[in-house]
N, C-alpha and C positions, 0 to 999 in steps of 0.2 A: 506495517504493511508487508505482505509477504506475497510470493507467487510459487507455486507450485506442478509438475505435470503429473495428470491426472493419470491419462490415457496418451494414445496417440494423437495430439493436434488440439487436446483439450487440457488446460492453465486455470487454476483457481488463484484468485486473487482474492488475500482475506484479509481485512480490516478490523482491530480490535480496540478499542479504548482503554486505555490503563485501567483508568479509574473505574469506571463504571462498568465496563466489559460488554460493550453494546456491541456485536460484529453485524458487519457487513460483506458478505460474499459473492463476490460474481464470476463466471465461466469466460475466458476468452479461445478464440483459436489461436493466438499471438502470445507469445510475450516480448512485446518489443515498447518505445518507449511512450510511444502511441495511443497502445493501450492503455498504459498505465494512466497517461492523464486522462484518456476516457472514467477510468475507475477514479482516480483522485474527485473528476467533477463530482461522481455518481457520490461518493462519499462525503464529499462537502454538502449535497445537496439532501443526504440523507441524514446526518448526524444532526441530533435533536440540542445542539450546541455545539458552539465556535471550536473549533480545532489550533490549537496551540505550537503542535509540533509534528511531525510529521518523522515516522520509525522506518529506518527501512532492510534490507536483509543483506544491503551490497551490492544487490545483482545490478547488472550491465545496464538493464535498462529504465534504472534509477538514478543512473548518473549521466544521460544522453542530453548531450545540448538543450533539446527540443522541450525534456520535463523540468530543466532545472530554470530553463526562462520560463517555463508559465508557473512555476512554483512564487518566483522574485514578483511574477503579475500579480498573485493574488497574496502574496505578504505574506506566504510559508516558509515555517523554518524547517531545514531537512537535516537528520539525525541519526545518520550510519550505521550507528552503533547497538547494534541487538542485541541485549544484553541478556546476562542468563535466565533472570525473569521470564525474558519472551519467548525463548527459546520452550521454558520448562512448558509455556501456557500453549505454544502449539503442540506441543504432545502431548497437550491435555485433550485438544479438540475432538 
């Protein structure tokens, strides 16, 4: 999971699947931790199978109180570490 600034006031938030490479992308005006679990729901509820692990880039608001209790709510494991894999595959985008 990554977040990026588009523009002024516009954050893409993009979901990839290792395995099968299914993304999911949505636009915020935020990147705060909020949104984020807005997009976790959105991807839980879009991904056409269970989610195992959860990737994330390090940012601030991946680590905010707020996301790491509704992550323990719904039995996600969270996993910091973006390794160079993921890195190579957003510069593929």
């Amino acid at each position: 999971m990554d977040v990026c600034k588009i523009v002024n006031g516009k954050y893409q938030r993009t979901d990839i699947d290792d395995c099968s490479r299914y993304l999911i992308v949505s636009l915020f005006t935020r990147r705060t931790a909020t949104t984020s679990v807005i997009f976790l729901e959105q991807v839980l509820e879009e991904m056409p199978f269970p989610i195992q692990r959860i990737q994330t880039d390090r940012g601030r608001e991946f680590f905010a109180e707020k996301l790491q209790r509704q992550l323990i709510e719904w039995g996600q494991e969270q996993n910091d570490k973006l390794d160079l894999r993921m890195q190579k595959l957003k510069r593929s985008l």
